[in-house]
PAFIVO-65561 format. One record per residue: x, z, y of N, C-alpha, C in turn; residue in three letters. Coordinates in steps of 0.001 Angstrom, whole numbers, plus 500000, padded with zeros to 6 digits. Layout:
<atoms>
XZYXZYXZYAla ...
</atoms>
This chain:
<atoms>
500810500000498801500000500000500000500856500000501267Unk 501865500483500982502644500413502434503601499406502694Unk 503586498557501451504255497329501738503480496306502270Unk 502264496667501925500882495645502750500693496046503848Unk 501037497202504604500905497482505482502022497070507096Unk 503160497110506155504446496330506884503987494920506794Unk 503380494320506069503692492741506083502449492842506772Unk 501467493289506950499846492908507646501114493136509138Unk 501644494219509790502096494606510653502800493122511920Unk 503711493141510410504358491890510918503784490616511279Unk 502556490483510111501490489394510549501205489199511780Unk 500599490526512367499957490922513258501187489890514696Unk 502391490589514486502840490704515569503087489051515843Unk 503010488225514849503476486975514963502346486286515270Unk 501394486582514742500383485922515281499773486207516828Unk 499916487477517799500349487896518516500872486892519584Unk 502507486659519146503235486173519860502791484219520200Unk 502555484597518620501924482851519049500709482652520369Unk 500060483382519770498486483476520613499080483949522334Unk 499283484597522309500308484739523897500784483764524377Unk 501921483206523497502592481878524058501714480365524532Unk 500107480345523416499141479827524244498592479340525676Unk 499398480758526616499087480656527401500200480648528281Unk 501073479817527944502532479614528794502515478083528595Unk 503332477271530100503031475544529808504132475144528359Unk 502989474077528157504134473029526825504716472062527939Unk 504170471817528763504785470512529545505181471024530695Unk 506467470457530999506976470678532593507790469383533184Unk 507754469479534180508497468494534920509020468898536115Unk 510208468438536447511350469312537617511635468062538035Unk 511257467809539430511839466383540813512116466996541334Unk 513758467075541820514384467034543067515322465918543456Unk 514920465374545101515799464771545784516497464788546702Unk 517308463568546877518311463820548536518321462601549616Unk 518647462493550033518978460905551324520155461484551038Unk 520838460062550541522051459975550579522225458632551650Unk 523534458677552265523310457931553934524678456587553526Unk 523942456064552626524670454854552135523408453641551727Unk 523424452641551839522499451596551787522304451971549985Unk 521043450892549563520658451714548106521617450665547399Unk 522130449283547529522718448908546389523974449728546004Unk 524564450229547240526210451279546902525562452429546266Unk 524770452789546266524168454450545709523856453954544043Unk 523329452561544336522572452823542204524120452086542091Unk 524665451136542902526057450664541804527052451903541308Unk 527132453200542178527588453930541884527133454918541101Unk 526012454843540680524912455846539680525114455042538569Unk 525010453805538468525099453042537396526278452644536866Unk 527601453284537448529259453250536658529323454714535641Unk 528817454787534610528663456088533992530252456979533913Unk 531390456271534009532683456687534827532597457536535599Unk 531556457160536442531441458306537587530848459670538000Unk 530089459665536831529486460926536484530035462250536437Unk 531439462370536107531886462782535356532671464011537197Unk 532381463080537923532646463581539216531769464443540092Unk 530401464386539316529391465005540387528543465602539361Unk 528395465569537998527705466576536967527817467946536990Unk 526851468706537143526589470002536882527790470472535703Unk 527187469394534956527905469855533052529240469052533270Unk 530009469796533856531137468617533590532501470132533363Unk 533619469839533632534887470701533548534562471953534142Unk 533647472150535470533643472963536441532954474522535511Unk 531922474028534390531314475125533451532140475245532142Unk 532960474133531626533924473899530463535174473546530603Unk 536069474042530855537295473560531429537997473111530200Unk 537462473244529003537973472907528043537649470975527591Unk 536584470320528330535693469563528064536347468295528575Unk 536371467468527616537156465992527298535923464832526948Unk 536582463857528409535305463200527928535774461512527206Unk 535401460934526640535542459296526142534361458632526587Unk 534823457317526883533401456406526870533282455217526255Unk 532257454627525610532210453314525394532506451907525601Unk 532586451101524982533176450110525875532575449274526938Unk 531247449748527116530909449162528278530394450670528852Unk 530467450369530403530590451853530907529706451336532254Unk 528570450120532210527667450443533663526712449573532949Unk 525546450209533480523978449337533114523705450337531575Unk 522474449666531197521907449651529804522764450129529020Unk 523328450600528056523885451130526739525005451812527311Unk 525535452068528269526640452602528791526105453665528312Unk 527178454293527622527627456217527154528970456447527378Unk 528800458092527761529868458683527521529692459634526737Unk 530810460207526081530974461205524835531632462339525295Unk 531317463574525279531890465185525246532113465484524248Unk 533202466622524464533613467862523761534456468746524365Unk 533314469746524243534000471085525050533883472448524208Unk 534386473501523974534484475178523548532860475251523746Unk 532668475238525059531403476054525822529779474997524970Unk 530277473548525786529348473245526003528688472224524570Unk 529880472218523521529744471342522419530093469808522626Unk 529419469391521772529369467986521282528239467222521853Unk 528981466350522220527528465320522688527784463871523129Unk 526641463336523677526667462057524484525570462100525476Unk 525652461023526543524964460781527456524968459050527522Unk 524117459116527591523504457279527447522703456695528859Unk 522960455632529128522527455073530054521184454188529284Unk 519958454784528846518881453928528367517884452523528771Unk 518282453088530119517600451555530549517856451568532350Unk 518454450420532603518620450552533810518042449171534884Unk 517271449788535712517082448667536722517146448538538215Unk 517982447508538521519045447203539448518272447902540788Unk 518707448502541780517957449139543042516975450050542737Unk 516640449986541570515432450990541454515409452064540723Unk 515776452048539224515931453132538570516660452983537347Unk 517315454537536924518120454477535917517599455809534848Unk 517571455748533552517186455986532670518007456389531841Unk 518144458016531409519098458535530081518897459149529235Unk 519295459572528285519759460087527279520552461151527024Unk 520194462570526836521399462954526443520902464098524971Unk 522098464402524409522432464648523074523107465656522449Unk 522565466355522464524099467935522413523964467954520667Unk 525217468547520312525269469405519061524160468299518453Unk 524221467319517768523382466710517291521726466603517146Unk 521486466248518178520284466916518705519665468339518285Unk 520244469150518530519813470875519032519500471204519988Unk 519705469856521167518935469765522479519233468635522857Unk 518311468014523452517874466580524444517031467109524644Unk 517838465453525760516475465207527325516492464416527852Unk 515933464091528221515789462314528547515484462752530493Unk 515986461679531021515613462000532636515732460883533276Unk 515362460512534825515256459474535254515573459553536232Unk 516261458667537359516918458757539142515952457785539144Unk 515347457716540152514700456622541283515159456782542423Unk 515549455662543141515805455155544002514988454138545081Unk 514712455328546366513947454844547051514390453790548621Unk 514868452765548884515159452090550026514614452842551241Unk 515615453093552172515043453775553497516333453067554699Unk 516414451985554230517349450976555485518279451026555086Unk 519413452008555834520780452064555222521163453200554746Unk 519871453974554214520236454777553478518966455160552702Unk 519723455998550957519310455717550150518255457317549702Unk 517085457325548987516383458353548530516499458495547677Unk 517349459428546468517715459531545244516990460647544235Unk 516152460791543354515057461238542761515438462043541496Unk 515581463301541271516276463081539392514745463932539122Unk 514499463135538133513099464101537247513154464044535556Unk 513153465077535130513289465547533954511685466302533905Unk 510927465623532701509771466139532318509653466077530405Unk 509181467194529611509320466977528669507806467945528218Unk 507846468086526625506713469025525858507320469195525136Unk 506917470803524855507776471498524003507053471813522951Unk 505363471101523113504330471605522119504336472826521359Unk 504072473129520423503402474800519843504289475207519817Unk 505480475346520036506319476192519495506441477357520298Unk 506296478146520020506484479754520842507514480512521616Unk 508324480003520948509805480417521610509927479923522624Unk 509719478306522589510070477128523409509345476840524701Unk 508056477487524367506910477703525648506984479176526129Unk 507931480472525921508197481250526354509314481000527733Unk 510128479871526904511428479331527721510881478631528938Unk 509940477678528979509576476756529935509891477680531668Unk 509462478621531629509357478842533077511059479244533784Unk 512044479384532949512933480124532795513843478783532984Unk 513501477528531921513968476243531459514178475674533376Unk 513020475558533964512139475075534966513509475384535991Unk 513191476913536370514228477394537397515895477182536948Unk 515880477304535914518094476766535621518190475427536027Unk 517260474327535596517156472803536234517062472574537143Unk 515797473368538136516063473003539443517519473257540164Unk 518049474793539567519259475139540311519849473702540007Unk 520384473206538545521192472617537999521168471169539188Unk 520117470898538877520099469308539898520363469418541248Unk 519454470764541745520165470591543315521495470876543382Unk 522004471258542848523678471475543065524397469849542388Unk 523565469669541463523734467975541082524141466888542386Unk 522512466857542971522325465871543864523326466109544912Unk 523639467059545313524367467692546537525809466740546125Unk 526425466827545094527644466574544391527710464915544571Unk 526633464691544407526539462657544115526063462409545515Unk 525365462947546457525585462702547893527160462793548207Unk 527421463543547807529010463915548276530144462422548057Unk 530059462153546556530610461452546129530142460221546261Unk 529285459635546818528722458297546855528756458457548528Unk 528816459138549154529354459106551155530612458317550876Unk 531667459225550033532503458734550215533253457541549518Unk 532423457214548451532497455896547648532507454815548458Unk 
</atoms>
């Protein structure tokens, strides 16, 4: 009887946690942008050299100093990747999924064999001679409990992450 009583217990608490997590979002989405004060073809040609990333990423040496990157043999537009490995941050890639010229660019990325992705998108808005640069990351994390506990938590590290992003690729595309 008291082993039915531990496992009803435990029941309890899991079912609990699920039913709670019910009421936390599966879906989120995080847009932040910048005016960067360069006409838009220099802003996406320079968004679209995946080379260059590597200069204005959140995730780059500055959190992994251990972190070595390689890239593919084509390294701007459509299929362009680059490859990590770092102590901190693992194994991975980042892919350039679909890219279109002045307007928007499309990725991929890949940790630890997918143990996390995310797919995200820059738009690029024309404003004369200078450019409106967009990063939005939206995903669903559907039932999972843990994962819809994370969302609000997920939400605020991304926003930090990108605005300190965008700030970095304004920086580096002024002076490009």
């Amino acid at each position: 009887m008291k082993l039915f009583k531990i496992f009803l217990s435990f029941f309890v608490i899991v079912a609990l946690v699920f039913v709670v997590s019910l009421f936390f979002p599966h879906h989120y989405k995080i847009e932040k942008s910048v005016t960067i004060n360069k006409p838009i073809y220099q802003s996406f040609s320079f968004m679209n050299d995946i080379k260059n990333w590597e200069k204005w990423s959140p995730w780059n040496k500055d959190i992994d100093s251990s972190m070595k990157f390689f890239y593919s043999k084509n390294t701007v537009g459509k299929d362009a990747k680059f490859y990590f490995r770092g102590n901190l941050v693992g194994i991975g890639y980042l892919s350039i999924s679909e890219s279109v010229p002045n307007e928007m660019i499309q990725t991929f990325l890949n940790i630890n064999e997918q143990e996390l992705t995310s797919h995200a998108t820059f738009r690029f808005t024309d404003l004369g001679n200078k450019t409106q640069l967009s990063w939005i990351d939206e995903g669903d994390v559907g039932y999972n409990p843990i994962l819809r506990f994370m969302v609000p938590s997920k939400i605020e590290n991304t926003e930090l992450a990108f605005s300190e992003g965008l700030m970095k690729i304004k920086i580096a595309i002024e002076r490009y």
